[in-house]
NULO-294966 format. One record per residue (C-alpha): residue number from 1; x, y, z. Coordinates in Angstrom, 2 decimals. Each point is the difference from the previous one (the first is absolute). Example, Ala and Ser with C-alpha at 12.3 -4.5 7.8 and 13.67 -1.06 7.14 Angstrom:
% NULO-294966
<rec><pos>1</pos><px>12.30</px><py>-4.50</py><pz>7.80</pz></rec>
<rec><pos>2</pos><px>1.37</px><py>3.44</py><pz>-0.66</pz></rec>
//
This chain:
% NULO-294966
<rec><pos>1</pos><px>193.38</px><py>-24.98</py><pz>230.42</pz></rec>
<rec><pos>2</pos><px>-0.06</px><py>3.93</py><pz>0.34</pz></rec>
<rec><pos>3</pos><px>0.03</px><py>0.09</py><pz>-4.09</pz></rec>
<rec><pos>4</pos><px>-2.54</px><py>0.81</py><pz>-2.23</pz></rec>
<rec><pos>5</pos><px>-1.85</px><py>-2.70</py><pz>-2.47</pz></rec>
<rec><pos>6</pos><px>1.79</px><py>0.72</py><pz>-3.04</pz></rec>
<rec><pos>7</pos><px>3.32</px><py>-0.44</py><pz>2.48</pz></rec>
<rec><pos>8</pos><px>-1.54</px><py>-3.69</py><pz>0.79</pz></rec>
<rec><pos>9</pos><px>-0.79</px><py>-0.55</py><pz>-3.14</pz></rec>
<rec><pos>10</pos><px>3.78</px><py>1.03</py><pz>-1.49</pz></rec>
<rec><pos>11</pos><px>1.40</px><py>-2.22</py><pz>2.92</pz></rec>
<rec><pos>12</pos><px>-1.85</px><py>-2.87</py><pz>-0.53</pz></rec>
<rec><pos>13</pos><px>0.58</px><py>-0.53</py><pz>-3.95</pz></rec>
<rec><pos>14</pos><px>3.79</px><py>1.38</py><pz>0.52</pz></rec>
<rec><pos>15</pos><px>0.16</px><py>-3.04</py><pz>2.84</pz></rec>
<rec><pos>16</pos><px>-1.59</px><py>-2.52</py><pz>-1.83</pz></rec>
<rec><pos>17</pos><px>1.61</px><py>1.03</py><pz>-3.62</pz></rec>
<rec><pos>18</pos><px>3.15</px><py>1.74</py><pz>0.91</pz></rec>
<rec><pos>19</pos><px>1.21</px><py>3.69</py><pz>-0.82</pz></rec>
<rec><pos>20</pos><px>-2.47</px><py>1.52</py><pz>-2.73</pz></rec>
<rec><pos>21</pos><px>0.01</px><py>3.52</py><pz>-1.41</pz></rec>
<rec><pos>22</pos><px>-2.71</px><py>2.40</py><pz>-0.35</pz></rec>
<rec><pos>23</pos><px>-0.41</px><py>-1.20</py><pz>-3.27</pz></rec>
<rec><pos>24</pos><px>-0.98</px><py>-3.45</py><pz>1.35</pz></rec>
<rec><pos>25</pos><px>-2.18</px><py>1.36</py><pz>3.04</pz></rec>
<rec><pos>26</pos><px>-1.90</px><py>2.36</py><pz>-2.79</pz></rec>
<rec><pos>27</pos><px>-0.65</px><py>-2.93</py><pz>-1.94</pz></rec>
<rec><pos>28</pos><px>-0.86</px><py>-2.39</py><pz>3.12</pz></rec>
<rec><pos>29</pos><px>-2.37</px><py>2.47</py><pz>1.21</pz></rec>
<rec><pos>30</pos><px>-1.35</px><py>2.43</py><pz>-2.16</pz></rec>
<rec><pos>31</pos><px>0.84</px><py>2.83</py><pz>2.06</pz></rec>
<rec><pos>32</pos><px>1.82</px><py>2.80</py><pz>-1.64</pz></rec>
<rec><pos>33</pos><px>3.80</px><py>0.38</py><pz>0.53</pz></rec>
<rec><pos>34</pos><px>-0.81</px><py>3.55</py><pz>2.49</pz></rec>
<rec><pos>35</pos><px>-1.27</px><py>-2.28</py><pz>2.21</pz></rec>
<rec><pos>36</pos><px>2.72</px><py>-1.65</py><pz>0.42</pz></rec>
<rec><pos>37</pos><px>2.40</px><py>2.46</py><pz>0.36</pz></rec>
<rec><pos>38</pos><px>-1.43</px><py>0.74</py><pz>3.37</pz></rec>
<rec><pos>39</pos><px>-0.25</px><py>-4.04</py><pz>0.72</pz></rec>
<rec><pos>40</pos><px>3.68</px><py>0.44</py><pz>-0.58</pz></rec>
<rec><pos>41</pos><px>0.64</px><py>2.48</py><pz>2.07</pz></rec>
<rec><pos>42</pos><px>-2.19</px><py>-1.70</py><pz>2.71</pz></rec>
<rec><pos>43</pos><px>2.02</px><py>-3.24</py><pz>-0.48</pz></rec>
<rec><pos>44</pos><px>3.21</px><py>1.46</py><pz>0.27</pz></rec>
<rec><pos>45</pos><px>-0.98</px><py>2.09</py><pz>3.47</pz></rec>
<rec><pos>46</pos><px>-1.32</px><py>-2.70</py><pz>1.47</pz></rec>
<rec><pos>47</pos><px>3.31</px><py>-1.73</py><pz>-0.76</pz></rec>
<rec><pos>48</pos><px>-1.54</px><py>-3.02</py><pz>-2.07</pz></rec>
<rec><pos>49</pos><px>2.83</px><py>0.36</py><pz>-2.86</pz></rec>
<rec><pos>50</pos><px>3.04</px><py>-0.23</py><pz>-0.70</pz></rec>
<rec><pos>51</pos><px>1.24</px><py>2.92</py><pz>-1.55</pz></rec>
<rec><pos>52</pos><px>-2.83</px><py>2.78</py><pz>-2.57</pz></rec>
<rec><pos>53</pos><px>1.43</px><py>-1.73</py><pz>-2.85</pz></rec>
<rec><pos>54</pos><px>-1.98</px><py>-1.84</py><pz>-2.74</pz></rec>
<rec><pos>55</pos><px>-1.01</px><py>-2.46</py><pz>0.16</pz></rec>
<rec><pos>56</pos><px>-1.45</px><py>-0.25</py><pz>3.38</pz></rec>
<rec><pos>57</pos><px>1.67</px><py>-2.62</py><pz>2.30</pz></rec>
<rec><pos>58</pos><px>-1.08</px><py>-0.65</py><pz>3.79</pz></rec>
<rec><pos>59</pos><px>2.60</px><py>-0.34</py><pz>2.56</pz></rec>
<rec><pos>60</pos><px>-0.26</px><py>-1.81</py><pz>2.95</pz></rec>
<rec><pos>61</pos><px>-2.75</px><py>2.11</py><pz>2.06</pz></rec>
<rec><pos>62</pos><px>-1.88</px><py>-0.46</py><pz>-3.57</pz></rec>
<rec><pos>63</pos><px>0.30</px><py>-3.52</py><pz>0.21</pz></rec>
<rec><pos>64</pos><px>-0.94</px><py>0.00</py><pz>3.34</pz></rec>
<rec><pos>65</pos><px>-2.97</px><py>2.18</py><pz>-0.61</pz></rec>
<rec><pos>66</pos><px>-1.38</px><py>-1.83</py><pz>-3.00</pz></rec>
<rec><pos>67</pos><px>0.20</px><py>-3.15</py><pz>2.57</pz></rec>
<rec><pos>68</pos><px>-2.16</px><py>1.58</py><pz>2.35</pz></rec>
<rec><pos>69</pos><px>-2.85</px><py>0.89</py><pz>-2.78</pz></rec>
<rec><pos>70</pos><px>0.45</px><py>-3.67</py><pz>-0.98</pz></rec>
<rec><pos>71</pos><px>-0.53</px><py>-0.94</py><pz>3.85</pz></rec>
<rec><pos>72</pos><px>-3.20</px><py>2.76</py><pz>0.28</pz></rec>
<rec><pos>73</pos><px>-1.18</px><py>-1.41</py><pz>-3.16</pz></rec>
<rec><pos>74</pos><px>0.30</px><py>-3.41</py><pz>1.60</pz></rec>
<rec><pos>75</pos><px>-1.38</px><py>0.78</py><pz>3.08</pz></rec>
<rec><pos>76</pos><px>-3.58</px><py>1.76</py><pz>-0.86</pz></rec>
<rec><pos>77</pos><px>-0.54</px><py>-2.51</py><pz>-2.22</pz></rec>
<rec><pos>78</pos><px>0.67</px><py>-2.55</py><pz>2.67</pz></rec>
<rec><pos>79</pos><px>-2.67</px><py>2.02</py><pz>2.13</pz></rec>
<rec><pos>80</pos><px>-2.59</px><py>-0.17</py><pz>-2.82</pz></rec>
<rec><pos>81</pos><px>0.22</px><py>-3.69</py><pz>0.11</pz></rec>
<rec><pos>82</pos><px>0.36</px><py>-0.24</py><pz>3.43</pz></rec>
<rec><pos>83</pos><px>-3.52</px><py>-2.08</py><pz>0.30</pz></rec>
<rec><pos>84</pos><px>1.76</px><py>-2.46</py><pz>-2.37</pz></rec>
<rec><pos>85</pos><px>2.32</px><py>-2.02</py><pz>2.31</pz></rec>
<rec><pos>86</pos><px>3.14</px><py>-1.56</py><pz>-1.29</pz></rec>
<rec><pos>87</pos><px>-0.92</px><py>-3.72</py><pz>1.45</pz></rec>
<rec><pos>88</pos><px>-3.87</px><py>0.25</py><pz>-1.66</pz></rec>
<rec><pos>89</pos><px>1.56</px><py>1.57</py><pz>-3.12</pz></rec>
<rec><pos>90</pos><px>3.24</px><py>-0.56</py><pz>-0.64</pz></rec>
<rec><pos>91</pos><px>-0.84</px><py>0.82</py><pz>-3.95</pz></rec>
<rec><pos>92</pos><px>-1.23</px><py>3.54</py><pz>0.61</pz></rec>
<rec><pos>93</pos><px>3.58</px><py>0.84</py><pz>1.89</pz></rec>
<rec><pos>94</pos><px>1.64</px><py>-2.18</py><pz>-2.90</pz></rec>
<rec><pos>95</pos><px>-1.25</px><py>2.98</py><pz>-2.50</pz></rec>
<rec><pos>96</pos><px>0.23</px><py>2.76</py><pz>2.55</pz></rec>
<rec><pos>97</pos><px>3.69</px><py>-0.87</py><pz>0.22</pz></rec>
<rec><pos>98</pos><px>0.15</px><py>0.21</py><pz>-4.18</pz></rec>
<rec><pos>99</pos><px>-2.16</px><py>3.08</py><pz>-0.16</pz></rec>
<rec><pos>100</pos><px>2.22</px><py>1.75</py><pz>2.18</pz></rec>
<rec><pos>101</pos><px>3.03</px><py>-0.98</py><pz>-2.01</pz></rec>
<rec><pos>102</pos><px>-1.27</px><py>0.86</py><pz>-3.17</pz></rec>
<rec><pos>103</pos><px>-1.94</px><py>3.35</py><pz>0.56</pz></rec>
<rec><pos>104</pos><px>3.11</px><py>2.04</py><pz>1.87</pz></rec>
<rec><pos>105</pos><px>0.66</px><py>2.34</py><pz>-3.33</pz></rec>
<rec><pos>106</pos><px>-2.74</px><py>-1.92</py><pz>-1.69</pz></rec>
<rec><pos>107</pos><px>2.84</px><py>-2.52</py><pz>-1.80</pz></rec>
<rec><pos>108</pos><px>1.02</px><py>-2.02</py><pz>2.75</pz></rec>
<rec><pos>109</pos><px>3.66</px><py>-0.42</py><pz>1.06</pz></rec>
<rec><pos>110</pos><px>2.42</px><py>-0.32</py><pz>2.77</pz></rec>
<rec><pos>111</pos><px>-1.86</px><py>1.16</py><pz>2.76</pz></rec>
<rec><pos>112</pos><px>-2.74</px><py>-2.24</py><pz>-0.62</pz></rec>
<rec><pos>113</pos><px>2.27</px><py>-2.68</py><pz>-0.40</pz></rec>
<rec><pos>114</pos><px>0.35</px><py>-0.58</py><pz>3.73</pz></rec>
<rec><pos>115</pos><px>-1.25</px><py>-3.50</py><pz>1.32</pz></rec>
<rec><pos>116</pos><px>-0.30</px><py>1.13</py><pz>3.99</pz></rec>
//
């Protein structure tokens, strides 16, 4: 994605949690609610949300782009265990499946939910 982190990091938790206000991202993150007035911005040019209401809510190309971090996420972790096949250890995949799941906006959710 052509976004920044803190824009990855906003989509991620809004996909896996819903619409959350800067309230809720200054909480989540620690980062100070400046800094995500120009995530905001950033968002809503890159056409991620809905609308530049509160809270923030992802529209389609949101969803979409929070499934592709899920699917990046997926994939270099795939590549890290590439030496691990899936017939000599079917346990290791097992968890990379779960760890996938669960570490998109660090709660888990319905991204990782996917059984593919």
């Amino acid at each position: 994605l052509e976004v920044s982190a803190e824009a990855c990091w906003a989509l991620s938790h809004i996909g896996v949690q819903g619409p959350l206000g800067v309230d809720d991202l200054v909480r989540m993150s620690g980062l100070s609610p400046s800094r995500w007035a120009d995530t905001h911005q950033e968002l809503l040019e890159a056409g991620y949300l809905v609308d530049d209401s509160a809270p923030w809510e992802l529209n389609w190309r949101g969803e979409d782009a929070v499934r592709r971090l899920y699917e990046a996420q997926r994939t270099a972790l795939r590549s890290l265990l590439s030496d691990f096949g899936p017939e000599e250890h079917p346990d290791v995949f097992d968890v990379l499946e779960r760890v996938t799941g669960t570490t998109l906006g660090d709660e888990g959710g319905r991204w990782g939910d996917r059984t593919d």
